[in-house]
N, C-alpha and C positions, 0 to 999 in steps of 0.2 A: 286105278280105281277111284282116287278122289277126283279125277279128272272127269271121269266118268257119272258120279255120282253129282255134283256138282251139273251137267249141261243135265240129268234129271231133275233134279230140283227145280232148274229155268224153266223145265219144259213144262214140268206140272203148273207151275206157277203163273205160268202165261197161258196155260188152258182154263186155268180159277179167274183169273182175270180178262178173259174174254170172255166166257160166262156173265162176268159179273158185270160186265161194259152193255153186254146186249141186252142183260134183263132191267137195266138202268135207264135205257135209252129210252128219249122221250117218245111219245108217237110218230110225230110229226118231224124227225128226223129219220129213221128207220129205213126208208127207199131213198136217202142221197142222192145222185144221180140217176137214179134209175128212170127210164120210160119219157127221159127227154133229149131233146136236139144239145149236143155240148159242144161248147167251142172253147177252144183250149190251146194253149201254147206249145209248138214240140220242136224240140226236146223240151223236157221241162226243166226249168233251172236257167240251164245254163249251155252253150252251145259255142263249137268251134272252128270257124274256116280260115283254112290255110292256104294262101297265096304263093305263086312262086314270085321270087324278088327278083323279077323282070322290069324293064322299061316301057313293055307292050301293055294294053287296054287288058283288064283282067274283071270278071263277074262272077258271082256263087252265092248261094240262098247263106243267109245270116240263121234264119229260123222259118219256122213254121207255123201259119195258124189253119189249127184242122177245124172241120167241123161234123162232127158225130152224129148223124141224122139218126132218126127211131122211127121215119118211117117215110114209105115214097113220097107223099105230099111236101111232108118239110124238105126232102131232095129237092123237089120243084119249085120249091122256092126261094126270096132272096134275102139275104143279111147282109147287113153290113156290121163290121167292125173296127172300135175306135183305138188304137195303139199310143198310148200319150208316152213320150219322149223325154227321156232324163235332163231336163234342159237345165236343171238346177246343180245334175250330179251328187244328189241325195243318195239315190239307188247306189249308184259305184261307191261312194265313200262309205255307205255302210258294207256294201259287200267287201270290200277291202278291210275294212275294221274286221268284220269276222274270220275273213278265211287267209289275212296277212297276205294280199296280193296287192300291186299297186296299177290298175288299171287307169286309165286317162283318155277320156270321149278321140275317137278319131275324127282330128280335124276334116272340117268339108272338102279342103283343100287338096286330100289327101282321097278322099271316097266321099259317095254320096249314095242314098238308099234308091229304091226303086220298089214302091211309091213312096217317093219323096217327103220327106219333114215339110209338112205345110203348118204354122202356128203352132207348133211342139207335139204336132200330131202324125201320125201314118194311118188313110182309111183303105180299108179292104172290104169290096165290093164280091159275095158270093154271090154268083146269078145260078140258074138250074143246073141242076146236077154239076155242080162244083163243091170239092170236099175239102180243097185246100189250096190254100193261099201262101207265097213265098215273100217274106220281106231280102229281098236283094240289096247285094250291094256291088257297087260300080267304081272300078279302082284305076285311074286311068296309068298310074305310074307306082308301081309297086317298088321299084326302087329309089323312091325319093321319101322312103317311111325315115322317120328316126328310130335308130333300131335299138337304141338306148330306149324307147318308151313301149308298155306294154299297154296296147288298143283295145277298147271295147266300147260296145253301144251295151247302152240299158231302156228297154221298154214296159211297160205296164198295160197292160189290157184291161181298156177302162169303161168300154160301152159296147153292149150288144144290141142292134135293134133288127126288128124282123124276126123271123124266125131261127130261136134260139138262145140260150141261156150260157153265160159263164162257170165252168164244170167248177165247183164246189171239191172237189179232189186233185184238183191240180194248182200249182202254183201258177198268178196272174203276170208275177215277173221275170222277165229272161236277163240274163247277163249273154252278150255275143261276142266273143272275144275276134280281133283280128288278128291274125299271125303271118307273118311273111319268110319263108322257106326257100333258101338254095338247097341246089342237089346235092352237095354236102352237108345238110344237117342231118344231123340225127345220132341216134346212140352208138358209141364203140367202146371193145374191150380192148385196153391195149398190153401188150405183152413185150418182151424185150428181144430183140436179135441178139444182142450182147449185150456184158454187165453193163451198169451205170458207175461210170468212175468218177471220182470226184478227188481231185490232187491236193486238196487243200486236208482233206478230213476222212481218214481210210473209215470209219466207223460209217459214215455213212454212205448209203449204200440203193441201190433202187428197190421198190417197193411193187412188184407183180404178182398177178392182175389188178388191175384198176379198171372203172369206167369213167369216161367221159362224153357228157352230152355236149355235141357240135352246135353251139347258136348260131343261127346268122345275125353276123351286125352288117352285111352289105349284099350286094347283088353275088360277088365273088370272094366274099371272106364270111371267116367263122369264128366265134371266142370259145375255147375250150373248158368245162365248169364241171370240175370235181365233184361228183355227186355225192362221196361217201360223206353221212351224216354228221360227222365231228369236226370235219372240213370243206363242207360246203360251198366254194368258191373257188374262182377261179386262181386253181392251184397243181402243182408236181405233187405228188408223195412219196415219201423216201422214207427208210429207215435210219433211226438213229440210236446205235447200238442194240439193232433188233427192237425198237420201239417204234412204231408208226408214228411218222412224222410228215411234214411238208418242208418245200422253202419258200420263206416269207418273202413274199412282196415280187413272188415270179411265177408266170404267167404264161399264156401262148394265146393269141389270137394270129389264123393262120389266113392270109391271100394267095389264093389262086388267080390261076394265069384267065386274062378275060377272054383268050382263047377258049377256051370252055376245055386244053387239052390235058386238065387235073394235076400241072407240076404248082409243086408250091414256089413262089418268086418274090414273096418276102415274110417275115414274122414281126410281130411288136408284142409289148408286154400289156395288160388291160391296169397292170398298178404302175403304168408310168413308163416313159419313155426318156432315160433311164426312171426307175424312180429311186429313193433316197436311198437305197441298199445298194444301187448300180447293177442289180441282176435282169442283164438281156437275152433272149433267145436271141441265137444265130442260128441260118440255116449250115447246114456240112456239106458242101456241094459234092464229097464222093456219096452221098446217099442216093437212092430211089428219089425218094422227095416227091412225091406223087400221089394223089388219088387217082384209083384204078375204075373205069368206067362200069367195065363187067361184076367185079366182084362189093365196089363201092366201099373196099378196102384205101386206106393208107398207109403207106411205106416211109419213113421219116427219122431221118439222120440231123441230129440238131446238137450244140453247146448252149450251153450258160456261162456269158463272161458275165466278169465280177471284177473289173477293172479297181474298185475300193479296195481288196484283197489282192487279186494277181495285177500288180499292176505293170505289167512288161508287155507287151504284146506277143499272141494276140487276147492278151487279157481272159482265156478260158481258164472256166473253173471247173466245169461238170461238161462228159458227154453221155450224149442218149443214142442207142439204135433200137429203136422201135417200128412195129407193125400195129397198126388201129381200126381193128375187125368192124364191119359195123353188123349192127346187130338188128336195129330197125328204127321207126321214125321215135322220137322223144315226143 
């Protein structure tokens, strides 16, 4: 009931306050956009295209600039549009201040728009009966990203001439993220074929279910990233003594065969190769080892040596036999 009473109280209070907004409003505000040509950025905000991490020529709309006619004559006619270009990276570094993201302009080198940055501009020419305009982008080598950097353009819509006005209800600025995708990203639950042993420490023990989001760092590899909130990073999770845990400073980024035929052929850690704790994945060669094309499942048999603790060969401390559902794109 207080839960109840409570989303009443919101709801009354936001009916008193829109009341009170519309008998406040000045005249000459009151029709907004109404009953004109608007030109506007879509999505708004903020927008995302995903590449596959290929070596081939690759294209896809960044964003959209639409244009909202009020009536057939403004259809028949032309506008142009002036897009000015984060040349400074003002736009990014505030949107990263706010939303904790670490975006970084995509080198030319890397992509280029289509129409092209000419003077830190992009213009869009609308002729008759045209509603919308795509800013492109042209990626000649999707596999030559650095996949350690997360890509974006930022534009500003800064000039309408001709017929049509800049919509007053929508945001002027876009964030366009770039992202580059093998057919192994994306989300999986994973679950265990058999327990997690660990010879060093019977208390601890494996921690199922879990998920893990697949990143691509390459055209044929993925880093595996702990999603759960306390742990956030590229991590195992294990119990210790029935307490949710990880181990520190161990990892999986996993390569596949550039055969496209989904066996995994080798593993490294993302905190070092070794790093100071000496904890490596090795693959278990009696495993699966494999992503499955049809179900886009993976089947995976692995250790963690720990040569600073076992130190005799073959230096295992921990084994895994897992299955890694996936679930759908991250």
């Amino acid at each position: 009931m207080k839960k109840l009473y409570k989303s009443v109280k919101i709801a009354v209070g936001a009916l008193f306050l829109s009341a009170l907004v519309v008998s406040c409003l000045p005249e000459q505000e009151s029709m907004g956009d109404a009953g004109q040509t608007l030109i506007k950025v879509s999505p708004a905000d903020f927008s995302l295209l995903a590449l596959d991490a290929k070596s081939v020529a690759q294209s896809g709309s960044l964003f959209e600039v639409r244009r909202d006619v009020n009536s057939e004559a403004a259809l028949a006619s032309a506008t142009t549009v002036v897009l000015e270009y984060d040349v400074s990276g003002a736009i990014l570094d505030k949107y990263n201040e706010v939303n904790e993201t670490s975006f970084v302009p995509l080198p030319e080198t890397l992509g280029t728009t289509s129409p092209s940055v000419t003077g830190g501009k992009v213009v869009l020419e609308f002729g008759a009966g045209e509603f919308s305009k795509s800013v492109m982008l042209n990626v000649p080598n999707a596999s030559a990203f650095d996949f350690t950097q997360q890509y974006a353009f930022a534009f500003r819509l800064t000039e309408v001439t001709g017929t049509g006005t800049k919509s007053a209800a929508v945001n002027d600025t876009i964030i366009a993220q770039v992202l580059v995708k093998n057919k192994y990203d994306g989300k999986y639950v994973v679950t265990a074929l058999s327990p997690m042993v660990d010879i060093l420490a019977a208390t601890l023990t494996g921690w199922y279910p879990f998920t893990y989001e697949l990143e691509t760092s390459g055209e044929h590899s993925v880093m595996c990233l702990l999603t759960d909130p306390a742990y956030y990073n590229y991590y195992h999770p294990i119990t210790s003594a029935g307490s949710y845990s990880v181990y520190g400073q161990f990892g999986i980024e996993l390569f596949f065969d550039p055969s496209g035929n989904g066996k995994i052929i080798a593993v490294s850690n993302p905190w070092g190769n070794p790093p100071s704790l000496t904890r490596m994945p090795v693959i278990d060669p009696s495993g699966v080892n494999a992503w499955d094309p049809a179900t886009r499942n993976i089947t995976f048999k692995y250790w963690m040596k720990q040569p600073s603790l076992v130190p005799d060969a073959p230096n295992i401390r921990t084994s895994f036999d897992e299955v890694w559902t996936y679930k759908g794109s991250r």
